[in-house]
C-alpha positions as CSV (number, residue, x, y, z in Angstrom):
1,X,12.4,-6.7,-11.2
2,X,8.8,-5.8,-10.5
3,X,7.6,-2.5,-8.8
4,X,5.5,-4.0,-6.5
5,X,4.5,-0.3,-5.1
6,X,3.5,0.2,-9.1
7,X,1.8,-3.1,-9.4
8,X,-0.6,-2.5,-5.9
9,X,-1.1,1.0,-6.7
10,X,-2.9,0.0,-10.2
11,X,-4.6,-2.9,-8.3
12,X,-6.0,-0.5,-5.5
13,X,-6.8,2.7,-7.3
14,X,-9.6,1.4,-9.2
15,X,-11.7,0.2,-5.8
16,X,-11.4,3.3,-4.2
17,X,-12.7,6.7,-3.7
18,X,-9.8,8.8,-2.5
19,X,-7.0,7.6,-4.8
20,X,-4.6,10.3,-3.5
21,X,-4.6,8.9,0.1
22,X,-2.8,5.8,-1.1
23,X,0.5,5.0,0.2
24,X,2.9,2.1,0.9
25,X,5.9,1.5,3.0
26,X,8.1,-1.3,3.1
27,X,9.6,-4.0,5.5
28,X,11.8,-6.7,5.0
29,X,12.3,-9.4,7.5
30,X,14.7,-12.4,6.6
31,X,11.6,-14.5,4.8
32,X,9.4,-11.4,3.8
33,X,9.6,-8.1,2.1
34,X,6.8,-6.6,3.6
35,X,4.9,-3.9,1.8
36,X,2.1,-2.2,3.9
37,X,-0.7,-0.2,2.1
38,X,-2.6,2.7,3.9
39,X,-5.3,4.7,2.5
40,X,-8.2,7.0,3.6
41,X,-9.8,5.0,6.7
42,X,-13.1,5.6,4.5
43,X,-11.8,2.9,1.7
44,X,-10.3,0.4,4.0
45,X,-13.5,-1.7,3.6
46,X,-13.4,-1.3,0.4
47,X,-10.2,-2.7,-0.2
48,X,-11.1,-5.6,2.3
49,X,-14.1,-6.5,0.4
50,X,-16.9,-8.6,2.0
51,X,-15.5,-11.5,4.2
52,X,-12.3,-10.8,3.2
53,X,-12.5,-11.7,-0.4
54,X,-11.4,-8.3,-2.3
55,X,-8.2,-8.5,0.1
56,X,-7.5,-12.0,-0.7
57,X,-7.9,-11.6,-4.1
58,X,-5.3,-8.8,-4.6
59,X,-2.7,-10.8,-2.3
60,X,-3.4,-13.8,-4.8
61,X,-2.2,-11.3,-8.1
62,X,0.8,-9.8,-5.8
63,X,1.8,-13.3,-4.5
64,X,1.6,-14.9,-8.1
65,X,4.8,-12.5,-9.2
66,X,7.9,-14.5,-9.1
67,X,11.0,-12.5,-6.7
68,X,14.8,-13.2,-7.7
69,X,15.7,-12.6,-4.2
70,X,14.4,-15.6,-2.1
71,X,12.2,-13.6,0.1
72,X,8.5,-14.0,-0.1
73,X,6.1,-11.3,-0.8
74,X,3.6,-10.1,2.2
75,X,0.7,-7.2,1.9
76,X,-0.4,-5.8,5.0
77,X,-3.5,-3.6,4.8
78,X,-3.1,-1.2,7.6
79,X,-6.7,-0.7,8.5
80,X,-6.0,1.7,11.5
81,X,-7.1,-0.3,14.3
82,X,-3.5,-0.4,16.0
């Protein structure tokens, strides 16, 4: 089974500038297992990229991995505006 906090973590770290603010909690619903990334408010664009692309990219890799369990894989980028 993959370690999908392990696999985002590698992904994210390079793009930003406060590594150690990284974090990810999880959800599961009965379609998704939810995993929601939160970092230092100063490297949420960062992570978006422009126009979305840098985000869409990394759900593209994490979506690509295939899950025994039925339930599909969904990122949310907490970006703080809740």
């Amino acid at each position: 089974m993959v370690n999908f906090d392990n696999l985002i973590k590698t992904i994210v770290k390079p793009l930003v500038k406060y590594p150690n603010d990284i974090s990810i909690s999880h959800q599961d619903t009965d379609q998704f297992s939810e995993y929601i990334l939160s970092t230092n408010p100063n490297d949420v664009g960062r992570i978006i990229g422009k126009k979305g692309r840098v985000a869409q990219t990394i759900r593209t890799i994490i979506y690509s991995v295939h899950v025994n369990d039925g339930k599909r894989i969904k990122l949310v980028i907490d970006d703080g505006k809740d």
